[in-house]
C-alpha positions in Angstrom: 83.0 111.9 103.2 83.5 109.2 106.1 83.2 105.9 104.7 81.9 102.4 106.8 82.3 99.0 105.9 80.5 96.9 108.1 80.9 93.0 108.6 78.7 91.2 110.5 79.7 87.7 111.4 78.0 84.8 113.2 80.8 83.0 115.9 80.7 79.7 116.4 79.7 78.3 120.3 82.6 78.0 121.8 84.8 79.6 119.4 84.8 83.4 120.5 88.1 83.7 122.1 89.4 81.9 118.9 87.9 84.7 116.6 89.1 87.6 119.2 92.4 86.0 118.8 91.9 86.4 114.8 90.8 90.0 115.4 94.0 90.7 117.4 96.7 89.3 114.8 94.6 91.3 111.7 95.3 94.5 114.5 98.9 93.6 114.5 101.6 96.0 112.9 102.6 93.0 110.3 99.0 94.8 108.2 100.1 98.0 108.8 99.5 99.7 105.7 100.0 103.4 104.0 96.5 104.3 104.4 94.7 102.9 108.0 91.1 103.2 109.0 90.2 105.8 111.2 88.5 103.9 113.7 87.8 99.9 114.3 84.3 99.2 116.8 83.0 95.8 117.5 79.6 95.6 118.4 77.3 92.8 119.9 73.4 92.9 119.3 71.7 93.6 122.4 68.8 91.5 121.7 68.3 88.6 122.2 70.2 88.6 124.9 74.4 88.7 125.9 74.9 85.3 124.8 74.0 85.9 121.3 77.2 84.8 119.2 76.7 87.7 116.4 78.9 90.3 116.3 78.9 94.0 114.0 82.7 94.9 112.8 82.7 98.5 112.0 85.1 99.8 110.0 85.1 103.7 109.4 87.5 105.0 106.5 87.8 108.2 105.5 86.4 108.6 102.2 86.0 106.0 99.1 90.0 106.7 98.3 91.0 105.6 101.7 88.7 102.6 101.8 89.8 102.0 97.8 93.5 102.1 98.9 93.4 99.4 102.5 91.3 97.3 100.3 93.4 96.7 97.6 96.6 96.3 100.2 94.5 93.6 102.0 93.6 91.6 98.2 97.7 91.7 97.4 98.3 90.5 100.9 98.7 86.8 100.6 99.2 85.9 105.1 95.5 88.7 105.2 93.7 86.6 102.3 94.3 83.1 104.4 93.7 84.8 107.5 90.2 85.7 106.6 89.7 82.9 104.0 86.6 81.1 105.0 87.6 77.9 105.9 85.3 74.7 107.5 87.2 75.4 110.9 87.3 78.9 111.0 85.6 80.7 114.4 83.4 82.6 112.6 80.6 82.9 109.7 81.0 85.9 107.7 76.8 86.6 107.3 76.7 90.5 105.3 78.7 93.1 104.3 77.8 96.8 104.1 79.0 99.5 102.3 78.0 103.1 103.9 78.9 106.3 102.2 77.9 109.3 104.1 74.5 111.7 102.7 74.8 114.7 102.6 71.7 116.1 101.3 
């Protein structure tokens, strides 16, 4: 069953080019790992406006295994753990984290 971790972050004014940038170097093949997501979306709340600075990474796996296994590359990844280590200059604000499983009822 599909499997969605989703981080929303808060971007900092000014800063969103700097945390695209971020997003493009954790897409690069240097993460590559044995077991990839099945599909990366960015979203951007429609209200209140375009201008808002939050933004909705969803991450779809697929099942707990999958999720399980890209997780535990990224923790024993030392260059992914600084470049996501919240820092007082970084772009962005990490706000919540999600967890989905699919229901099947």
């Amino acid at each position: 069953m599909a499997v969605f971790a989703i981080f929303t972050y808060e971007v900092k004014p000014g800063r969103m080019n700097d945390f695209m940038a971020k997003l493009g170097e954790a897409a690069s093949p240097k993460f590559n790992s044995e077991v990839m997501p099945q599909s990366v979306r960015l979203f951007r709340n429609a209200v209140p406006g375009p201008d808002t600075n939050s933004l909705i990474l969803v991450i779809e796996y697929e099942n707990m295994t999958a999720y399980g296994a890209r997780t535990a590359f990224e923790n024993q990844n030392a260059e992914w753990k600084q470049l996501f280590s919240s820092q007082p200059d970084s772009p962005e604000i990490l706000r919540s984290v999600q967890l989905l499983t699919e229901f099947q009822p």
